[in-house]
Backbone as JSON, one array per atom type, in Angstrom:
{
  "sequence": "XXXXXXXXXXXXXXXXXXXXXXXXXXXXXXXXXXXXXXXXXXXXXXXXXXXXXXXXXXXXXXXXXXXXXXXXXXXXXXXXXXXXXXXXXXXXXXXXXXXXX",
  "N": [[-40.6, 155.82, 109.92], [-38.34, 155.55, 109.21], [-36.23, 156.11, 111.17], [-34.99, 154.34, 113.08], [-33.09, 153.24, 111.61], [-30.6, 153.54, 112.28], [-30.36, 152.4, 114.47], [-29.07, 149.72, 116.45], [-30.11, 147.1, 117.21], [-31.43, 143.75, 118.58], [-28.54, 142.31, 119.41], [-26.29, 139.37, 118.86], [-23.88, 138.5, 121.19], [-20.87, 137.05, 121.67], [-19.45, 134.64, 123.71], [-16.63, 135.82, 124.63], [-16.87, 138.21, 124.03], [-18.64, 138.61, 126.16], [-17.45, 138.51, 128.75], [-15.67, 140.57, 128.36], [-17.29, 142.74, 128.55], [-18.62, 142.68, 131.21], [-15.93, 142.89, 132.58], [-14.98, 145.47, 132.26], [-17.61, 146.94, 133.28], [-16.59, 146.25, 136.36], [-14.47, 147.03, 136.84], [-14.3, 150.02, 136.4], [-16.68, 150.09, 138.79], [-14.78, 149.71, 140.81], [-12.76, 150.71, 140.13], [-14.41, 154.14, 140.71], [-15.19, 153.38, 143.39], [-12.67, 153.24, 144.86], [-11.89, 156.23, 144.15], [-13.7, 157.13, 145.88], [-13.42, 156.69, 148.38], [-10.88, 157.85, 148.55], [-11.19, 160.18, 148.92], [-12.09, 160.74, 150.92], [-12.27, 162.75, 154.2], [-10.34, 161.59, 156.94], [-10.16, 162.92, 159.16], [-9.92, 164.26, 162.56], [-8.15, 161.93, 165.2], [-9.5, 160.11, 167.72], [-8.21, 159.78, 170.22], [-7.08, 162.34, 169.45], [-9.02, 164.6, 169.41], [-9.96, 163.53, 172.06], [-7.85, 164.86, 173.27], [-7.6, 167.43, 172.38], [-10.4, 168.47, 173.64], [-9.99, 167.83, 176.21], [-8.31, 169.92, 176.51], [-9.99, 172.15, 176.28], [-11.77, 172.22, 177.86], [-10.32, 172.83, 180.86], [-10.21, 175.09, 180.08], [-12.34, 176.37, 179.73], [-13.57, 175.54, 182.47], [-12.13, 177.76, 184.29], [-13.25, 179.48, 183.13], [-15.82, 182.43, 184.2], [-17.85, 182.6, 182.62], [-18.82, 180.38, 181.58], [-21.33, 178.33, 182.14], [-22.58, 175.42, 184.45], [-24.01, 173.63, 183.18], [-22.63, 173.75, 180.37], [-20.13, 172.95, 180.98], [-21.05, 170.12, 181.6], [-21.34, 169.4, 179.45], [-19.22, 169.97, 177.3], [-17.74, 167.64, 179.42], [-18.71, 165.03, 178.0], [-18.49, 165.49, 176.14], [-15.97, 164.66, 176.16], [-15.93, 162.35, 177.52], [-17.09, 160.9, 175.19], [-15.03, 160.48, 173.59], [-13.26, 159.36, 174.57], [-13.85, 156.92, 175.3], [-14.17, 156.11, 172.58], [-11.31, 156.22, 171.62], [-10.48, 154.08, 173.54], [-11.45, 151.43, 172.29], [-10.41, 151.57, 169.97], [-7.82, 150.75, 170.68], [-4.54, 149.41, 170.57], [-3.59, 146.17, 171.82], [-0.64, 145.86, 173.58], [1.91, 143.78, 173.52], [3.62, 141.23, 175.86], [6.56, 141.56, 175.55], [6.61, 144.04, 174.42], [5.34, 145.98, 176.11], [7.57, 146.09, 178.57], [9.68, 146.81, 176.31], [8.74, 149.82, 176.35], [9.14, 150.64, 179.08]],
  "CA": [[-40.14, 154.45, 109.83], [-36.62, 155.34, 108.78], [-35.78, 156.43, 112.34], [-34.42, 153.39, 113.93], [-32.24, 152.49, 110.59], [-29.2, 153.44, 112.72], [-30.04, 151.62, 115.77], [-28.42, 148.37, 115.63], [-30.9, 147.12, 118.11], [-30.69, 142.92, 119.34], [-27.03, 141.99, 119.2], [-25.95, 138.44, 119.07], [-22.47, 138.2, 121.21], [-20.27, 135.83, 122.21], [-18.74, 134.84, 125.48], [-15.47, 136.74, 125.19], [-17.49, 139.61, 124.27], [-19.32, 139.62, 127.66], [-16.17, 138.67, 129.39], [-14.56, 141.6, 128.29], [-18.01, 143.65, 128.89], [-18.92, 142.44, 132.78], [-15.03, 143.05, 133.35], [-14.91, 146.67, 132.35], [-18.19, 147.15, 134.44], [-15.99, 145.75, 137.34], [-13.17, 148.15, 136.95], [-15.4, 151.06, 136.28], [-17.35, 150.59, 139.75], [-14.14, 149.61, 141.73], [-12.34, 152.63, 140.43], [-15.27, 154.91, 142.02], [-15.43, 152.83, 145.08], [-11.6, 153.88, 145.6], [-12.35, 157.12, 144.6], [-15.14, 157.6, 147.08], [-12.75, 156.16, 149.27], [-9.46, 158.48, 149.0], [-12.39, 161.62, 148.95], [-12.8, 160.64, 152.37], [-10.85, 162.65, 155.2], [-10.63, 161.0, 158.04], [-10.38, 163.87, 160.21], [-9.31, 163.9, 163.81], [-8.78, 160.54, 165.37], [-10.09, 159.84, 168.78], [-6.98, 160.65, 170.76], [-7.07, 164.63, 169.02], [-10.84, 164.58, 169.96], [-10.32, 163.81, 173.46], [-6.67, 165.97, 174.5], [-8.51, 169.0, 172.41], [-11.49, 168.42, 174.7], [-9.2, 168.27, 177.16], [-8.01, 171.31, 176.9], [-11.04, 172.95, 176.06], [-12.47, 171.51, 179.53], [-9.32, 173.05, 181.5], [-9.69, 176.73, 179.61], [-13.52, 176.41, 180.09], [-13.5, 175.8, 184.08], [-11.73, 178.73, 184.19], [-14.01, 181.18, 182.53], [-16.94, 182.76, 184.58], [-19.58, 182.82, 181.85], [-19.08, 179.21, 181.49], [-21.94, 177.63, 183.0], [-22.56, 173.75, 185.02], [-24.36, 172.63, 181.5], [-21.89, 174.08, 179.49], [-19.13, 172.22, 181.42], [-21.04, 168.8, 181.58], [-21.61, 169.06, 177.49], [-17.9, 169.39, 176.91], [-17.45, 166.85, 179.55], [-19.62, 164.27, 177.75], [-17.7, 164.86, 174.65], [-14.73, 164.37, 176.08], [-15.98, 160.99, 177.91], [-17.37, 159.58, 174.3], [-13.45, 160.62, 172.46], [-12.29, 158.69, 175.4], [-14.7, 155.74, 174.53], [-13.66, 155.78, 171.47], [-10.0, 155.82, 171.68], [-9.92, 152.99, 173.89], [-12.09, 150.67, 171.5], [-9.49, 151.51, 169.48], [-6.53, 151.26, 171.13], [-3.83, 148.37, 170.02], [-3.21, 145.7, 173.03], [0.51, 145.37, 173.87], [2.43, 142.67, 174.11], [4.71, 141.4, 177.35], [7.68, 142.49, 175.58], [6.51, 145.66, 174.02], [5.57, 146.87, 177.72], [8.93, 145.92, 178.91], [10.63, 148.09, 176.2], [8.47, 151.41, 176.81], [9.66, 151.17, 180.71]],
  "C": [[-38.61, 154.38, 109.72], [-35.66, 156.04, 110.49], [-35.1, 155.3, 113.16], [-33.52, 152.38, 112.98], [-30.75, 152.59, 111.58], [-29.57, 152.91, 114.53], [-29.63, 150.17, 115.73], [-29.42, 147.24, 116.24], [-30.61, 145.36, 118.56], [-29.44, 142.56, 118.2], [-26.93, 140.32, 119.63], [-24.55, 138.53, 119.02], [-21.86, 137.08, 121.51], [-19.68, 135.95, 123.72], [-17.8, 135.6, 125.54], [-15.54, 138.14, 125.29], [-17.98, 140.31, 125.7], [-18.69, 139.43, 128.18], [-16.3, 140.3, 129.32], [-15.5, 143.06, 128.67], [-18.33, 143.79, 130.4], [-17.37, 143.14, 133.39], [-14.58, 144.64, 133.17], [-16.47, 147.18, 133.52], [-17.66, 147.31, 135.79], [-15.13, 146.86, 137.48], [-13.42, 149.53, 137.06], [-15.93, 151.14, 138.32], [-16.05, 150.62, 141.03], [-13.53, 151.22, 141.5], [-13.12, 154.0, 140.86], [-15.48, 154.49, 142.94], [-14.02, 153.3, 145.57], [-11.82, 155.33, 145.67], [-13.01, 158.4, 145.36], [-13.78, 157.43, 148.07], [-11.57, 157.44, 149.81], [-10.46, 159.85, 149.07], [-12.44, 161.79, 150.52], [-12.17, 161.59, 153.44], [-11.67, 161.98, 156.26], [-11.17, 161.5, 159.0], [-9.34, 163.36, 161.21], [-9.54, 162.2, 164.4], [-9.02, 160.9, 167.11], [-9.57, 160.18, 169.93], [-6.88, 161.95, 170.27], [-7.63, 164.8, 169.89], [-10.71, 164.54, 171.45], [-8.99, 164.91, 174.27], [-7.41, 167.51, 173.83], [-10.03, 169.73, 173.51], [-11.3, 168.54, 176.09], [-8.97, 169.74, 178.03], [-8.92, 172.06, 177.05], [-11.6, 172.95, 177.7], [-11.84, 172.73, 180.37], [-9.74, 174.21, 181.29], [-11.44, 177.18, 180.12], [-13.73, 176.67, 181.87], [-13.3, 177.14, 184.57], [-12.57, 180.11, 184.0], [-15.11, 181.5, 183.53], [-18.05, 182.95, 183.76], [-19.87, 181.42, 181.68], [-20.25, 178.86, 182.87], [-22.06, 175.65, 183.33], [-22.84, 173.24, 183.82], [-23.42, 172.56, 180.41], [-21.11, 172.97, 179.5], [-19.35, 170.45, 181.25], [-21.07, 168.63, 179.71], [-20.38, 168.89, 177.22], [-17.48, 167.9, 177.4], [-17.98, 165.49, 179.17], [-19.07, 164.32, 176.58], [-16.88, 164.16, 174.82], [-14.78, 162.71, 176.95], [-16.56, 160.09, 176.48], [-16.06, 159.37, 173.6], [-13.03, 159.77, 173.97], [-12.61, 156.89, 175.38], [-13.96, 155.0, 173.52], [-12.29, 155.34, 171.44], [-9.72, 154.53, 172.67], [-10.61, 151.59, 173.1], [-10.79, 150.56, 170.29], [-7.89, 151.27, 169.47], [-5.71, 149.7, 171.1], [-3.55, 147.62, 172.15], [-1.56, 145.47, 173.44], [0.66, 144.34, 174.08], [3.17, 142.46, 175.28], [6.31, 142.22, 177.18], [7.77, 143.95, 174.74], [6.3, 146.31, 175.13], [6.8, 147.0, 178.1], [9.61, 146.96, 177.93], [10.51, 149.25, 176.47], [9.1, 151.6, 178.19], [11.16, 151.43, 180.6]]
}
């Protein structure tokens, strides 16, 4: 019976109490959601992915053990990193063209 003398067990709080309890919850899950976040690498972006594939392609052709399947598998990477990078790829404006020329 004397086992639950130190549990304090229901609590009657007040509002600033659960304020101050919901808003550490809050801070708590955001700071592991950044966490998670900066954990992340990115890796290669889409442009790497397709000039490494590139190359790979180029050094591949080349070889005699490379076989036709081999060659279309690289080339099938290197057409989805090309996918990709243009999904991604910022639109210029009239006078940002104009300065690259």
């Amino acid at each position: 019976m004397a086992c639950d003398t130190s549990d304090p067990g229901f609590q009657i709080i007040n509002d600033d109490e659960i304020v101050v309890s919901v808003r550490e919850d809050v801070e708590v899950e955001v700071e592991e959601e950044l966490s998670a976040d900066v954990e992340v690498d990115a890796g290669p972006s889409a442009s790497e992915a397709f000039a490494g594939l590139e190359t790979a392609l180029k050094w591949m052709e080349r070889q005699p053990e490379c076989d036709h399947l081999q060659l279309l598998t690289v080339k099938r990477m290197r057409d989805l990193a090309a996918r990709k990078r243009l999904k991604t790829a910022k639109q210029l404006t009239l006078t940002e063209m104009f300065k690259k020329q």
